[in-house]
N, C-alpha and C positions, 0 to 999 in steps of 0.2 A: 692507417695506424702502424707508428713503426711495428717490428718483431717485440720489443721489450716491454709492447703497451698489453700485446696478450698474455705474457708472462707477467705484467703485475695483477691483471683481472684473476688469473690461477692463483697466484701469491694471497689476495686479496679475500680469494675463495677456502684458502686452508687457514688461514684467517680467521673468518667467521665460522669454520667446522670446529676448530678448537674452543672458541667464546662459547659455543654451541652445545658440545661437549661435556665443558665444564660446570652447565646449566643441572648436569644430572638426570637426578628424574621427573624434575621440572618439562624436561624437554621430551615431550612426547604427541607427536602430531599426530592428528587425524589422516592427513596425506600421505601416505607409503613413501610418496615420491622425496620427502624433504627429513626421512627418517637418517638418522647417522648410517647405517648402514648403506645407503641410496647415496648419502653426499660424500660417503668415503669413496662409493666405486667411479661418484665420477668424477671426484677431483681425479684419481689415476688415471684413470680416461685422459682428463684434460692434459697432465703431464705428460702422457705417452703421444697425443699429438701434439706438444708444444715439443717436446724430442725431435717426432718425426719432422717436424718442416724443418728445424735446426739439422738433422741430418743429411734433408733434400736440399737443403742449401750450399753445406759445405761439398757435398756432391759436384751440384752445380759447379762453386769455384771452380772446381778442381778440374771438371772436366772442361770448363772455358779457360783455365790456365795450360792444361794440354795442346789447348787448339792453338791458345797462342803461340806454343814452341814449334808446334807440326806448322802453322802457317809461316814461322820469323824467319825473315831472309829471302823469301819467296820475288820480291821486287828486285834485289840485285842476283838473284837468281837467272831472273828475264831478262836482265841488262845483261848477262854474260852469255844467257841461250842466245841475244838478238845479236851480240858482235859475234858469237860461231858462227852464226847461221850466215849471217851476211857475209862473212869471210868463206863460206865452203863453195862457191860460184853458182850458188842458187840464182834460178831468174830474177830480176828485177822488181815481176811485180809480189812475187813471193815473199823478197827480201820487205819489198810495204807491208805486206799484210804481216810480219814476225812483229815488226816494229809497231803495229796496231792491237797485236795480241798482249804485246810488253806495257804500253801507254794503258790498255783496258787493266790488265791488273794492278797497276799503280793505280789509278783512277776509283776500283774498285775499293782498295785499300783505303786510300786517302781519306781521313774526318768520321771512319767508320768503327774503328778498334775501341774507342770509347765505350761507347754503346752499351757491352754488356759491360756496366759495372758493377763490380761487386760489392759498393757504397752504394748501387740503390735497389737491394733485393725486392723490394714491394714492386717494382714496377719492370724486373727485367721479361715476364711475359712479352708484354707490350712492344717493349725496347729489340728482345731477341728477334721477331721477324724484320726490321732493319738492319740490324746486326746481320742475322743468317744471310736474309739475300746480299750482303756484299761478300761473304764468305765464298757463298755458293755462287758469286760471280768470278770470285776470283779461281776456283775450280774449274769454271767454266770456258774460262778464256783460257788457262792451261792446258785444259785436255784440246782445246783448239789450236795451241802451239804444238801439243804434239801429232796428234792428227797431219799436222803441214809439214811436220819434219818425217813421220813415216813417210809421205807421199813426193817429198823432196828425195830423188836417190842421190844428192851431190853431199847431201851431211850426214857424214858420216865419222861423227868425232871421237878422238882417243880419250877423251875428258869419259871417266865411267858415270859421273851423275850428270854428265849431257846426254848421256845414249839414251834411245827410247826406252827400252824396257827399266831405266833407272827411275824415269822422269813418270812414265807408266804405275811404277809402287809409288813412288811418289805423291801421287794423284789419289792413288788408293786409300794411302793413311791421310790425305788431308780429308776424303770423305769422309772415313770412318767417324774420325776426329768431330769434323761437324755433326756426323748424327749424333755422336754422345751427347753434345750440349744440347740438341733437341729436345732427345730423350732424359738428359737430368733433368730440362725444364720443365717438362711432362707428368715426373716423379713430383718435383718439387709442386709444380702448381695443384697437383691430386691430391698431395699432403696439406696441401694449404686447404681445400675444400673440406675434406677431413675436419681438419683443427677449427674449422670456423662452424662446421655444425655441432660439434659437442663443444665448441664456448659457447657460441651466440644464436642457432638459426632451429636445433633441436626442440619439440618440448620439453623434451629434460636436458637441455643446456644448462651450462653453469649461469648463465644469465640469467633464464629465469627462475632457475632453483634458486639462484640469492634474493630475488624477487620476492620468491614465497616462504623462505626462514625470517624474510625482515619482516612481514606482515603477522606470522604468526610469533613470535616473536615479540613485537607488537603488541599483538590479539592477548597475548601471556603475561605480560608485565606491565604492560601500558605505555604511553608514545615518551612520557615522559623517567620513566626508568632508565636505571643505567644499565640493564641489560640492553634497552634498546640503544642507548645512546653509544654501547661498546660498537654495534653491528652496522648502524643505519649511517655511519660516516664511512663505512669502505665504499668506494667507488667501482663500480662496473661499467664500463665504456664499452659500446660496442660499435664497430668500424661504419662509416659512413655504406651505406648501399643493402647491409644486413637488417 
């Protein structure tokens, strides 16, 4: 279910609080649970985690929009580490394995960046650990060029974002970088579990509280009334798996 489909079940639920409402003193249940005061706290409920996932989301962007600027560039990056490297009269088989470190980040990068999109919020759990492991491969293979280059004494270049310790913070902020988007997806997906037990998985979900205002409801005016007939056409959908 997209995002907009739990924000019309909330819509759908202040809805029938207000038809409900306006029944007066007509409306007076036996169940505590479906009392105005009980469907007022949890539509706010419902709002306040239909909020929260909209806030864990734009979290999320933001923090996979950082990583893409901390990773962008990163592949001619390695193209300019590998022609130093191979120019400072490093051995031979050193100079292969630069050239092996350069080809795995491109490799790593390549048909991966898509991934987390942020057009398909419902599914970037899923999506993020293919996403992550080419991130954290391309880290990977970094910190193994510089690794080669401390242990090479012949490079030793004037370029300051070629030096180790440049290339070293470098390394640093692309991790940080990737735990964030871990971590917003962490947030976000907590907030989604959140928001799915007070719509749909709660006893006193908004799901089933609309459940039981349509029957008593119902039970009060009869199936063919137009109080009924104002309530019994909102729709509540709930997500496949709930």
């Amino acid at each position: 279910m997209a995002e907009t489909g739990h924000a019309k079940n909330v819509a759908n639920f202040e809805t029938m609080i207000s038809f409900v409402t306006a029944y007066g003193g007509d409306y007076k249940p036996a169940n505590a649970a479906i009392n105005l005061a009980n469907l007022n706290a949890a539509l706010a409920s419902a709002q306040a985690m239909i909020d929260g996932v909209t806030t864990g989301l734009i979290g999320w962007k933001v923090k996979v929009n950082d990583r893409e600027s901390e990773f962008a560039g990163i592949g001619k990056f390695m193209t300019r580490l590998n022609a130093s490297f191979a120019s400072c009269g490093a051995p031979p088989n050193a100079v292969e394995d630069m050239k092996g470190f350069a080809r795995k980040v491109a490799g790593a990068r390549k048909g991966k960046i898509e991934i987390d999109d942020p057009n398909t919020p419902e599914n970037e759990a899923a999506h993020n650990s293919v996403s992550q492991r080419s991130y954290t491969q391309v880290v990977e293979h970094f910190d193994a060029a510089i690794e080669l280059c401390m242990n090479t004494p012949q490079f030793t270049p004037n370029e300051a974002d070629l030096q180790v310790a440049s290339m070293q913070a470098k390394s640093a902020a692309m991790k940080v970088a990737n735990t964030n988007v871990t971590n917003s997806v962490t947030t976000l997906s907590n907030n989604r579990i959140s928001r799915d037990d007070v719509l749909y998985t709660d006893a006193t979900s908004i799901f089933e509280l609309a459940r039981l205002v349509k029957l008593y409801v119902k039970s009060l005016y009869g199936q063919g009334s137009p109080q009924f007939n104002q309530i019994s056409g909102l729709k509540f959908t709930k997500p496949r798996g709930l």
